[in-house]
C-alpha positions as CSV (number, residue, x, y, z in Angstrom):
1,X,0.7,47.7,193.5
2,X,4.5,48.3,192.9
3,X,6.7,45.2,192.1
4,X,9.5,46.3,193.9
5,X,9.6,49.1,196.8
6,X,13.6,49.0,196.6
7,X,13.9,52.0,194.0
8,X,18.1,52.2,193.8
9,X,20.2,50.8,191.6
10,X,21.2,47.2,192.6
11,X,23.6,46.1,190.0
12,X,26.8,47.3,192.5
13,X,25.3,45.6,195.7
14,X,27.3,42.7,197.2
15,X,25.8,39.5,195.9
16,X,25.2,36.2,199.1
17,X,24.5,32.9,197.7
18,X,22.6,30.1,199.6
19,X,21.1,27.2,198.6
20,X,18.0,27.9,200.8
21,X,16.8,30.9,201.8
22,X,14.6,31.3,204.9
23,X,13.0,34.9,206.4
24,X,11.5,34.6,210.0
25,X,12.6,32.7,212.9
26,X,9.7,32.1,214.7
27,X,9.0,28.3,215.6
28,X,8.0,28.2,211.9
29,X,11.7,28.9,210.5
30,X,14.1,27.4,212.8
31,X,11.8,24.1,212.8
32,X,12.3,24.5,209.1
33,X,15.8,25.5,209.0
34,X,16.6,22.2,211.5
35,X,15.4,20.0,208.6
36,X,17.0,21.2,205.6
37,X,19.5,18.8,205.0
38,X,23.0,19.5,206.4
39,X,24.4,19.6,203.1
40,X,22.6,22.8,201.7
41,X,23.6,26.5,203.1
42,X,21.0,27.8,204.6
43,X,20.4,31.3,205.6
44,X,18.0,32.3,208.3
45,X,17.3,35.9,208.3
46,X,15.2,37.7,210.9
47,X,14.7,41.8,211.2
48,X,15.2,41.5,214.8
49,X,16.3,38.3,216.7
50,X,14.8,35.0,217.4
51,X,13.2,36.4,220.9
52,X,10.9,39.2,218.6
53,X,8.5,36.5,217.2
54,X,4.8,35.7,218.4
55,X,6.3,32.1,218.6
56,X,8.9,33.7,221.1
57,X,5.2,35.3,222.9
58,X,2.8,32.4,222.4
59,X,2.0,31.1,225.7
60,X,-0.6,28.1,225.2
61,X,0.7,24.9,224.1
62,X,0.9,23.1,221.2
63,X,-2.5,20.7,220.5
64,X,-1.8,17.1,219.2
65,X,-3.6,14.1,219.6
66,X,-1.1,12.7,222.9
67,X,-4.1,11.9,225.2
68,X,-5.2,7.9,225.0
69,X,-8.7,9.2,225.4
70,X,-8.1,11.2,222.6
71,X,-8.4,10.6,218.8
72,X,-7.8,12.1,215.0
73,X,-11.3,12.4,214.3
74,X,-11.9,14.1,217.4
75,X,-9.2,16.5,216.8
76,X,-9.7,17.1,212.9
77,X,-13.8,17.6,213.9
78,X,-12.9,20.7,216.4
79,X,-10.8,22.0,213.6
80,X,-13.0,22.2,211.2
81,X,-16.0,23.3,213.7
82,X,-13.8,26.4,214.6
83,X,-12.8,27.2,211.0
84,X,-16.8,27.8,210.2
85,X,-16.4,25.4,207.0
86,X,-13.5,27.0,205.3
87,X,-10.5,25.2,206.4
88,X,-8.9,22.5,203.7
89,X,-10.4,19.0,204.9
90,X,-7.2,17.2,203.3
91,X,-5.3,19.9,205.1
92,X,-6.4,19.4,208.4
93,X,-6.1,15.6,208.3
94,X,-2.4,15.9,207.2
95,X,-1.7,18.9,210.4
96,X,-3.6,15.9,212.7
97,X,-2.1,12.5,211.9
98,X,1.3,14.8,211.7
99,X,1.2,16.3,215.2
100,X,2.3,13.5,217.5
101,X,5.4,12.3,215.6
102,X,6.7,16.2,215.2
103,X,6.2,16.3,219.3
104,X,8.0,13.0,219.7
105,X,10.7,14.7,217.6
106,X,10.3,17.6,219.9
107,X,10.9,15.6,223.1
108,X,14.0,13.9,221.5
109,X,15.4,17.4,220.7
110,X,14.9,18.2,224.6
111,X,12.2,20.8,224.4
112,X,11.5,20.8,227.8
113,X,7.8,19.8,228.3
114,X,5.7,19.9,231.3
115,X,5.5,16.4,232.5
116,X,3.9,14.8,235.8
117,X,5.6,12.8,238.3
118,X,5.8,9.5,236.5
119,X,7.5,11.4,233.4
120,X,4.3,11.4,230.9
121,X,3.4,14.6,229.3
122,X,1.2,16.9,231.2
123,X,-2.2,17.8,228.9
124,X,-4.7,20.4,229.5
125,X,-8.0,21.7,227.3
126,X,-8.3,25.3,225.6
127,X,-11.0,26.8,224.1
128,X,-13.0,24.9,221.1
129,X,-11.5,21.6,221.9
130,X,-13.5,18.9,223.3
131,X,-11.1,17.1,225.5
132,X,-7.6,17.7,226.7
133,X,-5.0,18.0,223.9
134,X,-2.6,20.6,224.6
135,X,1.2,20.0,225.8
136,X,3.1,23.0,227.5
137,X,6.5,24.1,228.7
138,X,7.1,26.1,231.7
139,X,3.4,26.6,232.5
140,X,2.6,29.4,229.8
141,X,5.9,30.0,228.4
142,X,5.6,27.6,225.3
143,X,6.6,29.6,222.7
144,X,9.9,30.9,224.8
145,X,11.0,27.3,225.8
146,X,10.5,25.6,222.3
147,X,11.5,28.7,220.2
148,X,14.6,28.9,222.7
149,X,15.7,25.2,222.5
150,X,14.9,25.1,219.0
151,X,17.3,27.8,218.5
152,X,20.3,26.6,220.4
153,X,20.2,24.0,218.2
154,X,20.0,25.7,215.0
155,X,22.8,28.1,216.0
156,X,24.4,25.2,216.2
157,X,24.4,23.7,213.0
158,X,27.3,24.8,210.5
159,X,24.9,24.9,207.4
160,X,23.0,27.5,208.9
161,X,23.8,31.0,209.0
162,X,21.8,33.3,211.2
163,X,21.0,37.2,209.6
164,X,19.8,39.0,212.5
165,X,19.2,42.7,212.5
166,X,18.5,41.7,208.9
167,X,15.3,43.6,207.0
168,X,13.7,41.9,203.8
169,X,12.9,44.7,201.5
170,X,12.1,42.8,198.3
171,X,11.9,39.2,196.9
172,X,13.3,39.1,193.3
173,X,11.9,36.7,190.7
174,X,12.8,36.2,187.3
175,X,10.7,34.4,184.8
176,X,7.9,33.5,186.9
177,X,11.0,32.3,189.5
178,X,11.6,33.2,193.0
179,X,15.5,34.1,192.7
180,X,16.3,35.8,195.7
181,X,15.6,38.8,197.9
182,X,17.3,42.4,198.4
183,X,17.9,42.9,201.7
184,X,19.0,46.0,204.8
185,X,21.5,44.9,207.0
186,X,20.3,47.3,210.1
187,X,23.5,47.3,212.0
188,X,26.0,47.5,208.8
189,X,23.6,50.1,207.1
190,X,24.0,47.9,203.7
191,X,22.0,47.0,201.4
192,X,22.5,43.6,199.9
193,X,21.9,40.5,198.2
194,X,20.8,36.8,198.9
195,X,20.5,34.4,196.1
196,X,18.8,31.6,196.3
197,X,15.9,29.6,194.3
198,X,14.6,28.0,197.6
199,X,12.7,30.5,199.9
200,X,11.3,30.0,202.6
201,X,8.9,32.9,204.2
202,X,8.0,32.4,207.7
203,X,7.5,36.3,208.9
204,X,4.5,36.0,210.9
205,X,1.6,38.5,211.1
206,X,-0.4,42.1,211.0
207,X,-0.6,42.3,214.8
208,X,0.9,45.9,214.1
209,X,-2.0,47.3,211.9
210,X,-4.1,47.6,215.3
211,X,-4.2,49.6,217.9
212,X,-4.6,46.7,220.3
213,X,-2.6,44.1,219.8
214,X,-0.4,40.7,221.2
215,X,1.6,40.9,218.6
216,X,5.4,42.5,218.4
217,X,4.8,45.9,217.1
218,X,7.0,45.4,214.1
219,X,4.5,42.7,213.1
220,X,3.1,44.7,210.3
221,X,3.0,41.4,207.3
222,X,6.5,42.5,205.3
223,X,6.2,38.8,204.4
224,X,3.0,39.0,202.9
225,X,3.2,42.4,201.2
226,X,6.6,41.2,199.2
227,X,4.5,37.9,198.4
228,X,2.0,40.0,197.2
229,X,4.4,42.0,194.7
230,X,5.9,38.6,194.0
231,X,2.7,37.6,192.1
232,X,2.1,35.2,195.1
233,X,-1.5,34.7,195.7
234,X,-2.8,35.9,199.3
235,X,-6.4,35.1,200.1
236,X,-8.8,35.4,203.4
237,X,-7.1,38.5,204.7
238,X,-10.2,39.6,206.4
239,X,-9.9,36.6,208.7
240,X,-8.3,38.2,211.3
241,X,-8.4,36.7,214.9
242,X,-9.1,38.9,218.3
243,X,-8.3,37.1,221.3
244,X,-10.8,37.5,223.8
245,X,-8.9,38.0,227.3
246,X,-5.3,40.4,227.3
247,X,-4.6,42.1,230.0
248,X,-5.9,45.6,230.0
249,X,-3.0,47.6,228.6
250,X,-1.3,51.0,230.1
251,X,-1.3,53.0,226.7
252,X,-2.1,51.9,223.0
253,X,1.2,51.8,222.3
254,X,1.8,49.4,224.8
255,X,1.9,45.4,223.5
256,X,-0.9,44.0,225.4
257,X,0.1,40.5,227.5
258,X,-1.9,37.9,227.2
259,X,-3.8,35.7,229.2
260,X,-4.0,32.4,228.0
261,X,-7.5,30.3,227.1
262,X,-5.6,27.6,229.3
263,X,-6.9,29.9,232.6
264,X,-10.4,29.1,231.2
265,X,-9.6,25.5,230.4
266,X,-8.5,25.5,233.9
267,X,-11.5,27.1,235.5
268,X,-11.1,30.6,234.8
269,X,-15.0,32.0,234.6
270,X,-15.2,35.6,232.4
271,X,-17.6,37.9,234.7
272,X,-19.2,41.6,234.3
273,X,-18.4,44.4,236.9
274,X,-21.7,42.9,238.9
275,X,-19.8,39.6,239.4
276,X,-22.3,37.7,236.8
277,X,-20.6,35.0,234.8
278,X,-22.2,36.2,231.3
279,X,-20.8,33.2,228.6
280,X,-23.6,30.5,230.4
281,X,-26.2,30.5,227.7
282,X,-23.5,32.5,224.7
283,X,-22.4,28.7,223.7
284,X,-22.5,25.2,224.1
285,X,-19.2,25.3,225.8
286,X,-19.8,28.7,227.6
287,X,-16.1,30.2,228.7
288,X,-14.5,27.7,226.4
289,X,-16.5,28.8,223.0
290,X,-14.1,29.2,220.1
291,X,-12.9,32.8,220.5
292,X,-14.7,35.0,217.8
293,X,-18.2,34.1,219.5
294,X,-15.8,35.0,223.4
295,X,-14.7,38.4,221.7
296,X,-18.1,39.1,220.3
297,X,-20.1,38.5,223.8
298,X,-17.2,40.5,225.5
299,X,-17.9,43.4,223.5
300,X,-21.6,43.3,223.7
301,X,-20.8,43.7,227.6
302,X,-19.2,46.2,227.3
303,X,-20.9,48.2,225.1
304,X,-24.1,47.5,227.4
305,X,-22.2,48.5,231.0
306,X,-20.0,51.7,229.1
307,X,-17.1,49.7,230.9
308,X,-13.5,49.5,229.6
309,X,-13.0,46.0,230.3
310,X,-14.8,42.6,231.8
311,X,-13.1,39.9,234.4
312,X,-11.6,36.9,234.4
313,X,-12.3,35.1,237.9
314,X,-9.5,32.6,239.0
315,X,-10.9,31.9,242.2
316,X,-11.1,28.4,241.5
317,X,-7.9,28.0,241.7
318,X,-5.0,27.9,244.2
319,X,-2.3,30.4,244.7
320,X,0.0,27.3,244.4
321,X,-2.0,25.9,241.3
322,X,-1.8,29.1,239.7
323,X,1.5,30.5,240.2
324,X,2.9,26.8,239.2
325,X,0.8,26.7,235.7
326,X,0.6,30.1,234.7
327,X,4.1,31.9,236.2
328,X,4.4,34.3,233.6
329,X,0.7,35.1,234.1
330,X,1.1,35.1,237.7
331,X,4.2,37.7,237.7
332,X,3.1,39.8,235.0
333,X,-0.7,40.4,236.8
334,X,1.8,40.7,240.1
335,X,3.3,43.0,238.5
336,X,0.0,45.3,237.8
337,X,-0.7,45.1,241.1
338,X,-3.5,42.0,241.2
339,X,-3.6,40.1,244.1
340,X,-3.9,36.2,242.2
341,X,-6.7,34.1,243.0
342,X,-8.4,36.5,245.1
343,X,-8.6,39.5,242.8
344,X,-9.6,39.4,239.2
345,X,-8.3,40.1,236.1
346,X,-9.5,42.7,234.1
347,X,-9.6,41.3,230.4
348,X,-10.2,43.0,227.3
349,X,-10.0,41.7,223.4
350,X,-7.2,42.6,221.0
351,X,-6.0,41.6,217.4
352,X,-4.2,38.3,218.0
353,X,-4.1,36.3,214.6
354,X,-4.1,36.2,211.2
355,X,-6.2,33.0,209.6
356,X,-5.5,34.9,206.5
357,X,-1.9,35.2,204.2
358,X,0.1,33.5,201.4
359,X,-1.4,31.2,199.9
360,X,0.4,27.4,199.7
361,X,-0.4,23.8,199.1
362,X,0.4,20.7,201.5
363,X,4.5,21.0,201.1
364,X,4.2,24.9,201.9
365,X,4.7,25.7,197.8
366,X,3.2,28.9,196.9
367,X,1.9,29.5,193.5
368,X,5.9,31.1,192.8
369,X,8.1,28.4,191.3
370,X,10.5,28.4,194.6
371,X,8.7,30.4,197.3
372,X,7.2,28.6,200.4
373,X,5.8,30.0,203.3
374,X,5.0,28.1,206.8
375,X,3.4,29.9,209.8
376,X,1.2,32.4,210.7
377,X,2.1,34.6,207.5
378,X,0.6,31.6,205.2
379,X,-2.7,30.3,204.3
380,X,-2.7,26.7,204.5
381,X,-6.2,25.9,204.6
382,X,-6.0,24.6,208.1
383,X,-7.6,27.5,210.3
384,X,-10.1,28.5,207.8
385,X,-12.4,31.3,209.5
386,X,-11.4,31.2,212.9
387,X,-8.6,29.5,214.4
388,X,-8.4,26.6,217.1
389,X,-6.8,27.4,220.0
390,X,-2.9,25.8,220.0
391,X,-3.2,24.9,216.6
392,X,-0.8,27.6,215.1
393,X,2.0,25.9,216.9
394,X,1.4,23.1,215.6
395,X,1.0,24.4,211.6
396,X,4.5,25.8,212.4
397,X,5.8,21.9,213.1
398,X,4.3,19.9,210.6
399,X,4.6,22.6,207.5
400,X,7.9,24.2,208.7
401,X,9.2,20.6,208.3
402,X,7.1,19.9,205.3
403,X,8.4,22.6,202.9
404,X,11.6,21.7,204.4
405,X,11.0,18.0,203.0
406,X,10.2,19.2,199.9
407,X,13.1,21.5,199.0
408,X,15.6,18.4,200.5
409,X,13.7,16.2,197.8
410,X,14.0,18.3,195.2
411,X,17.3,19.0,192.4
412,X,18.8,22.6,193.3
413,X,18.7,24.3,189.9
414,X,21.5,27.0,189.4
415,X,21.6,30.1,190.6
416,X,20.1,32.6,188.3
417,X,19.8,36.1,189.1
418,X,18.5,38.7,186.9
419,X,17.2,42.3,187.8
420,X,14.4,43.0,184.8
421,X,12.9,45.9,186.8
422,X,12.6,49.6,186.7
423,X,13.9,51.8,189.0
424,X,11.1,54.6,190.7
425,X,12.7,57.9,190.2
426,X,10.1,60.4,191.8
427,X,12.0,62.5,194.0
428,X,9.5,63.3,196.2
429,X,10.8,62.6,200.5
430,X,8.4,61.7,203.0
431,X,8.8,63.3,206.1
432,X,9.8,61.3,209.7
433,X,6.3,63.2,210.8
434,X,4.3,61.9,207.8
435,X,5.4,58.4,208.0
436,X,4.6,57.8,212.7
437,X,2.0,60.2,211.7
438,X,0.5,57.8,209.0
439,X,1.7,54.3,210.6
440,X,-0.6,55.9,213.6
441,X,-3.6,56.6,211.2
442,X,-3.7,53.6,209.8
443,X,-3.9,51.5,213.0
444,X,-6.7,54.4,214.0
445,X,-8.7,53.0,210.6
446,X,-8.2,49.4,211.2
447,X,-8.9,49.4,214.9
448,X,-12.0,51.7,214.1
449,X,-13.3,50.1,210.7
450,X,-11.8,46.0,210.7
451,X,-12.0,44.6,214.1
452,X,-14.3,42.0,215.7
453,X,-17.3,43.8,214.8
454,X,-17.6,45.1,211.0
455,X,-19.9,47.0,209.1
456,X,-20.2,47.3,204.9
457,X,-20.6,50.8,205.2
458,X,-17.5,51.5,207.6
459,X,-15.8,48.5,205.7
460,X,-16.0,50.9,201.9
461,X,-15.0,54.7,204.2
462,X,-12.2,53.1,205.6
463,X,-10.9,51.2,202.1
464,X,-11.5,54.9,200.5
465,X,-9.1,56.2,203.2
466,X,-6.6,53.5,203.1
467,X,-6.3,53.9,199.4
468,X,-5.7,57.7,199.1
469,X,-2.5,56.6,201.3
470,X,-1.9,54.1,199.0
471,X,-2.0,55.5,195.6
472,X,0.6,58.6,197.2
473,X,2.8,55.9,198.0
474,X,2.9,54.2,194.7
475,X,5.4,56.3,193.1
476,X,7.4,57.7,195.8
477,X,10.9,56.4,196.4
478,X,11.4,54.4,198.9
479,X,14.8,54.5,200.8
480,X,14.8,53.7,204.1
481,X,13.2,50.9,206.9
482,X,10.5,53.2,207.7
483,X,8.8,54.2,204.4
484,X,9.3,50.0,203.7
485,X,7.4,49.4,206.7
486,X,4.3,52.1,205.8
487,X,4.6,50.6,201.9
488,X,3.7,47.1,203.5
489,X,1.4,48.5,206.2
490,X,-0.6,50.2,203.9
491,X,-1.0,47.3,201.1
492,X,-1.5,44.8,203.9
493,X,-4.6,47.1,205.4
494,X,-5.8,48.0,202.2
495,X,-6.5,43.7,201.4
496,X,-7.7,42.8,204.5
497,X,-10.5,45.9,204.3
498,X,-10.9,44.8,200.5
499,X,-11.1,41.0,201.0
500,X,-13.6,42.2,204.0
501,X,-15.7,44.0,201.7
502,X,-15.4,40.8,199.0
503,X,-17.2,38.4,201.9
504,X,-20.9,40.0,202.2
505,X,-21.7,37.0,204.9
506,X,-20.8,36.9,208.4
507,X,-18.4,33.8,209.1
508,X,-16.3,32.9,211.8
509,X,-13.6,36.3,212.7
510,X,-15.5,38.0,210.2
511,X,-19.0,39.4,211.1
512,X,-20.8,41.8,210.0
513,X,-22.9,43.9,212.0
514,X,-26.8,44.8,210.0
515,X,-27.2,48.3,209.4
C-alpha cells in the first residue's frame, strides 16, 4: 500500500491551522464538533454537504433504553446476541448506560422527536430487539431531523468552520503523529492544507463498492483507506451488513430507498409471490430476526422461485397509520406507483452497513497518537458481526461525544508539520474510460464475489482480480478526485475480500456457503 496517494509537491500549498480537525458530517461529526469546547477552532470538512451522509438517509430511530419496561441488561443482551459473540462487552455496556442521557441532551437541543399526546417520547421495536426501544423523528425521517437540527446548531457556533465541497486526499503524520491532512477544495480547484494534531474521522462507509446499495454513492471508505495508509489499524472488514428489505430499484446505478425494520416492528409480514409468509419457522422472532439471518432466507426465496424480489405485506395497517409513521415510505412507494396498505411492496436486499473499519478504543483513539474516528467508518467493538438495528445512531452519540471529551481533556501540543515523504513520479495517466470503467468492475466483483452469501473459492478469484487493479495503481500518479476515489475503492475491496478470506467460519454478515 502507498503512504500517500497525493504525488505533487506540497511544500508551496497554503497551510490552515485548527486546533481540531474533524472529516465527515454525518450525525457522528457535528454531534462531535458540538462538543469540542468553544475555545478550540474546529474545522468540519465534508466532500459534499451535511444532507450527503447515511445519517442524513437513516430512517429508523435511535435505540436507548427510554421505555420503563425496559432495562440495560436487556438492551446490552440483544447487542451482543446480534453481534454473534464479537462485539466488545465493556464496549457495549458504555454505548447502553450512555444512550439515554445523549437523548436527554438531544431533546434539550430541540431534536424534534415523535412524541404522543401527553408529550412522552413515542417508542417502537425493530428487528433483534426484544421490546420497544427505538425513538424517531418525523415517522422515518430520523437521520434528516437530527442531522438537520444538529447542524443548524453547529453552523452556528463561531469555533466551527464548516469545509463543504471539501475532499480529504491524505492524512499526514510525522513521527508516529497524526499532523494533519492534504486536502481538494472542489469548488476553488486548490489543493491545501489543514494542520491540526486532533483529528477526528467520521466519513462513513463502503456502500459504494456494491452494485446495490443504501448508501450515497460516493460512500466508497476514503476514511478508512487514508487510516489505512496512516498505519491505523482496520479490522473486521468482511463484516459487511445487507439490509433485508429496499425497495426494488429502477437501474443499478440507482441508490436504492429503504424500507425500514420499523414496518416489520409494526406488523409488516415479508411474503413470496404465492402470498406465503416464509420467515415463520426461519427464527425465533420470525420477520423481526436480526437481519443477516432476514437477507439470507430472502435470498434462498428467491433463488428457489427465479423471482427478482419478495413482499413486504402492510395490510395490517391503516392508510392513516401508515402514512402518519412512515411518510417518507408512504410517498416514495406513492411515488412507484404502490397503492399503500392494499398493495405490497416488492423488497429486495442491498449492502447497507459496515460492522467493519478503523479500529479505536472507548474515547474513539485510534492506535495513531491524535487520530479518532466515531461512526460507521470505525470499529468500536460494539456491533461485532452483525449489527442491531438503531444502534449505529446511537454509536454516533455516545462516541462522537466521547472522542470529543477526550480531545477537550487533553493539553494541545504545538503544531508540527513535517512532510518526510516521497513524491510518485511515474507519468503514466489513467484514462476517464479506465477509471468509470474500473469503479464499475469493481462493484461487478464485490456484488458477485462479497455479498450476503460467500464462498472461499469465489472469495480467492475475486481477491486475485482486485489485486491485479491494485498493484497497477500502486505507482501511478495520482492527480485528480477520480483516480483518489478508485485508489481508495480498490484498497478498501481488496481488505474486505482479504479479511473474508482470513475468517474460514461462518458468523453473523459473514457466511460462507460449503462447496
Amino acid at each position: 500500500m502507498r503512504r500517500y496517494i497525493y504525488s505533487e509537491d506540497i511544500t508551496e500549498l497554503e497551510v490552515k491551522d485548527y486546533d481540531v480537525l474533524i472529516v465527515g458530517s454525518g450525525l457522528a461529526g457535528i454531534y462531535a464538533s458540538l462538543h469540542i469546547d468553544e475555545s478550540k477552532s474546529c474545522a468540519l470538512v465534508t466532500k459534499v454537504n451535511i444532507e450527503n451522509s447515511n445519517s442524513w438517509l437513516a430512517q429508523g430511530g435511535i435505540a436507548a433504553v427510554i421505555d420503563p419496561n425496559d432495562n440495560f441488561t436487556s438492551h446490552v443482551e440483544d447487542t451482543l446476541k446480534a453481534g454473534a459473540g464479537m462485539c466488545d462487552p465493556e464496549a457495549v455496556e458504555v454505548l447502553v448506560k450512555e444512550g439515554p442521557e445523549n437523548i436527554r441532551e438531544l431533546v434539550e437541543m430541540n431534536v424534534p422527536f415523535d412524541t404522543n399526546p401527553e408529550g412522552e417520547l413515542m417508542i417502537t421495536r425493530e428487528g433483534g430487539h426484544s421490546c420497544r426501544r427505538i425513538v424517531h423523528c418525523g415517522g422515518d425521517a430520523t437521520g434528516r431531523e437530527t442531522t438537520k437540527k444538529l447542524g443548524e446548531i453547529a453552523m452556528s457556533r463561531p469555533n466551527i468552520t464548516p469545509l463543504f465541497g471539501t475532499y480529504m486526499i491524505d492524512i499526514i503524520t510525522d513521527r508516529g503523529k497524526a499532523v494533519g491532512g492534504i486536502f481538494y477544495d472542489t469548488k476553488a480547484a486548490k489543493t491545501f492544507i489543514i494542520r491540526s494534531s486532533n483529528i477526528i474521522l467520521s466519513t462513513g462507509g463502503i456502500g459504494a463498492l456494491y452494485n446495490h446499495t443504501t448508501n450515497p454513492r460516493d460512500a466508497i471508505g476514503d476514511g478508512i483507506a487514508a487510516a489505512m495508509r496512516a498505519g491505523a489499524e482496520v479490522v473486521n472488514m468482511e463484516m459487511v451488513q445487507f439490509h433485508p428489505t429496499t425497495l426494488l430499484p429502477h437501474s443499478n446505478s440507482d441508490r436504492l430507498f429503504l424500507i425500514s425494520e420499523a414496518v416489520r416492528g409494526e406488523g409488516g409480514i415479508l411474503k413470496n409471490h404465492e402470498r406465503k409468509a416464509f420467515m415463520k419457522g426461519q427464527h425465533e422472532l420470525a420477520d423481526l430476526a436480526p437481519r443477516d439471518i432476514v437477507t439470507r432466507a430472502i435470498l434462498a426465496e428467491l433463488k428457489r422461485s427465479g423471482k427478482t424480489h419478495v413482499f413486504l405485506d402492510v395490510s395490517s395497517m391503516t392508510k392513516e397509520f401508515f402514512s402518519h409513521r412512515f411518510p417518507t415510505i408512504y410517498n416514495e412507494c406513492t411515488d412507484f406507483g404502490i397503492n399503500i396498505p392494499e398493495d405490497m411492496i416488492p423488497v429486495r436486499p442491498a449492502q447497507h452497513y459496515l460492522m467493519g473499519g478503523i479500529r479505536t478504543d472507548l474515547w474513539g483513539m485510534t492506535n495513531v497518537e491524535g487520530l479518532y474516528a466515531c461512526g460507521e467508518c470505525a470499529w468500536t467493538g460494539i456491533h461485532g458481526a452483525n449489527r442491531l438495528a438503531s444502534n449505529s445512531m446511537l454509536e454516533c452519540l455516545v462516541f462522537g461525544r466521547r472522542a470529543a471529551q477526550h480531545i477537550n481533556e487533553k493539553t494541545l501540543p504545538g503544531h508540527e508539520l513535517r512532510l518526510p515523504y516521497t513524491l510518485v513520479a511515474d507519468s503514466e495517466k489513467l484514462t476517464e474510460k479506465y477509471i468509470n470503467g474500473t469503479k464499475g468492475k469493481i462493484r461487478d466483483i464485490m456484488t458477485e464475489y462479497a455479498g450476503p452469501v460467500r464462498t472461499e473459492h469465489g472469495l480467492a478469484e475475486a481477491a486475485g482480480k482486485i489485486y491485479r487493479i491494485y498493484n497497477k495503481l500502486q505507482n501511478i500518479k495520482l492527480d485528480s478526485t477520480e483516480e483518489y476515489e478508485l485508489y481508495n475503492m480498490t484498497a478498501n475491496a481488496y481488505k474486505i475480500i482479504t479479511d473474508a478470506l482470513s475468517r474460514k467460519e461462518s458468523i453473523g454478515a459473514h457466511y460462507l456457503l460449503s462447496e
